[in-house]
MIROLUM-892254 format. One line per 3 residues: number of its first residue (from 1); their letters; for each residue x negated, y negated, z of N, C-alpha, C. Coordinates in pm, 1 decimal. Layout:
% MIROLUM-892254
NUM) A) X:Y:Z:X:Y:Z:X:Y:Z; ...
***
This chain:
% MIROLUM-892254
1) XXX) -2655.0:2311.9:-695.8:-2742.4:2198.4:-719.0:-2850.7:2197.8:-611.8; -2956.2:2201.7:-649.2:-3082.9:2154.7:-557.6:-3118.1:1993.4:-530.4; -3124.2:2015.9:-391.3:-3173.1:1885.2:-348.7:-3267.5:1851.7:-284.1
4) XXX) -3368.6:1766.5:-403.4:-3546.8:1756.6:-310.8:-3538.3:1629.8:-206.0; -3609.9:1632.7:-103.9:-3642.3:1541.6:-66.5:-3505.5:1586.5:95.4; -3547.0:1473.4:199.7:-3420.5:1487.3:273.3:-3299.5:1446.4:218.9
7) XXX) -3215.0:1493.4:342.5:-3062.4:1480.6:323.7:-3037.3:1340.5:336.1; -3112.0:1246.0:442.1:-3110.4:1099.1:431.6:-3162.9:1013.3:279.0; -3260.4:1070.8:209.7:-3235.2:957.2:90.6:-3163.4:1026.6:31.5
10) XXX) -3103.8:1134.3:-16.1:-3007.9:1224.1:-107.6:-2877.5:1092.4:-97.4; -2833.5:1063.6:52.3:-2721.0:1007.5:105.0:-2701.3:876.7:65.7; -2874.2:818.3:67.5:-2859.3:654.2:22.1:-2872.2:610.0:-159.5
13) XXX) -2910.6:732.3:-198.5:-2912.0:737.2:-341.2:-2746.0:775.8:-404.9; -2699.0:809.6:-315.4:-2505.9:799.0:-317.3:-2488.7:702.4:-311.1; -2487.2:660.1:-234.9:-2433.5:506.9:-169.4:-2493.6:393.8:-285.2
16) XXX) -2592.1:375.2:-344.4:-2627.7:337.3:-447.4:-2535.4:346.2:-526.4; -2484.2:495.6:-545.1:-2459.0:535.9:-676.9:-2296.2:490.7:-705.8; -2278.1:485.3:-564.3:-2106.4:418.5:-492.0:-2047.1:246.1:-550.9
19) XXX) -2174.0:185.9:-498.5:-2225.9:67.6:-539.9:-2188.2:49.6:-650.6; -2276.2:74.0:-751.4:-2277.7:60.2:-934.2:-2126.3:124.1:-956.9; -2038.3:170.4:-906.9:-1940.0:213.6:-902.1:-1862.9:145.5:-928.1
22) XXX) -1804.2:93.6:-800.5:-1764.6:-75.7:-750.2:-1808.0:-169.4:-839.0; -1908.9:-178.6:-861.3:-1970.1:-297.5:-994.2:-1853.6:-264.3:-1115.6; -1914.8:-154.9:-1143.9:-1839.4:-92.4:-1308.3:-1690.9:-167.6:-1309.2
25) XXX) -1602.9:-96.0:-1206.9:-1471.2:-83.6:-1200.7:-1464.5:-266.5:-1219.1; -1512.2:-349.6:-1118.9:-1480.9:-470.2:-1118.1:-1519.5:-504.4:-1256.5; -1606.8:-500.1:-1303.1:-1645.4:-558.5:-1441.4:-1581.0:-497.3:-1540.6
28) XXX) -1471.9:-392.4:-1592.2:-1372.2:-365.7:-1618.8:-1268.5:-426.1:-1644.7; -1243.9:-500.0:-1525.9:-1147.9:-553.0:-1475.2:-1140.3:-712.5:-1537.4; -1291.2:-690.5:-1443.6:-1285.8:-881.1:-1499.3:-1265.7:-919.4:-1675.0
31) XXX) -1375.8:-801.8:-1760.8:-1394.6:-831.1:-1879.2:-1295.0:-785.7:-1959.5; -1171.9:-709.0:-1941.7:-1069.2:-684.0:-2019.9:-945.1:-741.8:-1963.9; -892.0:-796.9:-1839.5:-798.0:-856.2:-1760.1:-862.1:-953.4:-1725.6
34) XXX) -949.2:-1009.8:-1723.7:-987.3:-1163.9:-1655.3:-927.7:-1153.1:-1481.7; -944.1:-1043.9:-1451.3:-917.2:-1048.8:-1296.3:-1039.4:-961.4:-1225.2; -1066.4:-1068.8:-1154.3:-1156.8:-1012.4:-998.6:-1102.4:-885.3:-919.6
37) XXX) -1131.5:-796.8:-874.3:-1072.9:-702.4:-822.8:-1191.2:-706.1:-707.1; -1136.1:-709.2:-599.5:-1184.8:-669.6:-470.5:-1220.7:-511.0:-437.1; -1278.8:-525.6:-358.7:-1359.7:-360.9:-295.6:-1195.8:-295.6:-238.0
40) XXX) -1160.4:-376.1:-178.8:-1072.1:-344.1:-95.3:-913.9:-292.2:-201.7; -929.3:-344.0:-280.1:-802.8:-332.1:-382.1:-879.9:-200.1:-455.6; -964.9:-175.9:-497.4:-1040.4:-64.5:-588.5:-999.7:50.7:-476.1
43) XXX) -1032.5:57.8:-361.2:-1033.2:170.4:-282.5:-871.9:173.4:-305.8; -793.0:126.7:-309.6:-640.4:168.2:-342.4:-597.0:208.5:-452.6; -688.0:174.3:-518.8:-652.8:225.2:-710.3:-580.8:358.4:-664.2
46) XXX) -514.5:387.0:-805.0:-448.5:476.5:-871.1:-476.6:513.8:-964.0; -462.7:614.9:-1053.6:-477.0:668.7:-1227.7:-355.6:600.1:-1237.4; -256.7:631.3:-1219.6:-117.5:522.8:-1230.5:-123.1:408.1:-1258.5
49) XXX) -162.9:312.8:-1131.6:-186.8:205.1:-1140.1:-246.6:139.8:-1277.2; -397.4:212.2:-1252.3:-479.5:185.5:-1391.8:-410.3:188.2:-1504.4; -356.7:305.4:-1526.9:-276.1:279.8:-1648.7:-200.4:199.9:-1674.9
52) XXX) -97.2:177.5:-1585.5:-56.6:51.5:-1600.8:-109.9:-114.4:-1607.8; -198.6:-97.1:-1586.1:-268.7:-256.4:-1588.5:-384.8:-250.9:-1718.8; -422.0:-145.9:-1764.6:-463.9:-203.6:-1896.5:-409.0:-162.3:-2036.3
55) XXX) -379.0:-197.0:-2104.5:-289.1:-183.7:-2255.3:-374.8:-62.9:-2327.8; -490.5:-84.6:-2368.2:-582.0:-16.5:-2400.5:-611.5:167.1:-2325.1; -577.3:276.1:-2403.9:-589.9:373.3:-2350.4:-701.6:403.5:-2306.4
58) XXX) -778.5:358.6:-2378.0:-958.3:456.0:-2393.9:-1041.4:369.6:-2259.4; -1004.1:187.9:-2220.3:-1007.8:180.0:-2129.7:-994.3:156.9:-1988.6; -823.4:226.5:-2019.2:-781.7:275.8:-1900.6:-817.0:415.8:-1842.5
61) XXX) -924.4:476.8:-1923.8:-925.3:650.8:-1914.0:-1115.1:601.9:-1850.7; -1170.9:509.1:-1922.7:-1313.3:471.1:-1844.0:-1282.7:437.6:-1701.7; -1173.6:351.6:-1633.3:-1130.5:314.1:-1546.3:-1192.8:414.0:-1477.7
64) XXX) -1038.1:519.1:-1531.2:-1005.3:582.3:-1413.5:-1088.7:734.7:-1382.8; -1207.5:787.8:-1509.3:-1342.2:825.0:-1461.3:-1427.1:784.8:-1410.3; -1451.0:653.4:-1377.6:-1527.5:535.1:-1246.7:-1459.9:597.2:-1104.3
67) XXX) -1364.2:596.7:-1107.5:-1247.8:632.4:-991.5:-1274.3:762.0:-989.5; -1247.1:795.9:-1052.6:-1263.9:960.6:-1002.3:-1413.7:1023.2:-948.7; -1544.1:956.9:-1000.7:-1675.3:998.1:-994.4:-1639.4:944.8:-847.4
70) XXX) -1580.2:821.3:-809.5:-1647.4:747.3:-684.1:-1575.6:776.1:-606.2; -1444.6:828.0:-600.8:-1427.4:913.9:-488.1:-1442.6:1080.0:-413.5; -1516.2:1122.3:-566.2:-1588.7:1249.8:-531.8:-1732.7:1211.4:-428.8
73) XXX) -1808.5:1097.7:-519.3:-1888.8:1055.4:-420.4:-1893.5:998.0:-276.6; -1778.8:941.0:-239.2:-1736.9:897.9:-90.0:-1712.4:1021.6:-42.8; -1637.7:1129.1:-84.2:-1617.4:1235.2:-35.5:-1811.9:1337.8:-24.9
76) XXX) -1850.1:1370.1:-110.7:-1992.0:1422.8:-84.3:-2043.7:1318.3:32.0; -2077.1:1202.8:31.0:-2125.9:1142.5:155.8:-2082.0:1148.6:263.1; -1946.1:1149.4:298.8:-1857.0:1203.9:402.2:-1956.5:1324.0:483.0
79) XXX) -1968.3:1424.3:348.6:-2022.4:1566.0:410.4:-2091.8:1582.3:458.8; -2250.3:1481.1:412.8:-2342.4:1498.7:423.9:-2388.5:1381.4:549.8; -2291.7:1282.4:546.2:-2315.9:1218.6:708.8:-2275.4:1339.9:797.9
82) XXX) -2198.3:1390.2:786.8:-2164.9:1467.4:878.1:-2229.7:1602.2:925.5; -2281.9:1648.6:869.0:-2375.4:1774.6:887.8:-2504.0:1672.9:916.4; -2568.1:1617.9:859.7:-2697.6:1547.7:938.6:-2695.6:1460.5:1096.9
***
């Protein structure tokens, strides 16, 4: 993958992208469980978990591709704080 521009907006256009992440998952949550889910509870998720808390397969499987994109992305930002 090519990346224009510096490594600093590459990083904040993650972090953005981290963001809408966190949004998704909570609004998930809220609109099929009527429950608030905290930042802090999302960073603990599970595919497990998920599955277990929504009845619905197709969106327990959106869940837990939210989850999976956003901790590939915490992990790429990891990298890239770190080498800059």
């Amino acid at each position: 993958m090519v990346i224009s521009g510096n490594k600093r907006a590459w990083g904040f256009k993650k972090k953005v992208w981290l963001s809408r992440l966190f949004l998704s998952i909570q609004g998930l949550y809220m609109r099929h469980l009527s429950y608030k889910m905290s930042n802090n509870k999302i960073k603990q998720l599970t595919p497990e978990a998920i599955e277990k808390h929504f009845p619905l397969a197709n969106t327990a499987q959106a869940t837990i591709c939210n989850l999976v994109v956003m901790n590939c992305l915490k992990e790429q930002i990891k990298t890239l704080e770190k080498s800059h």
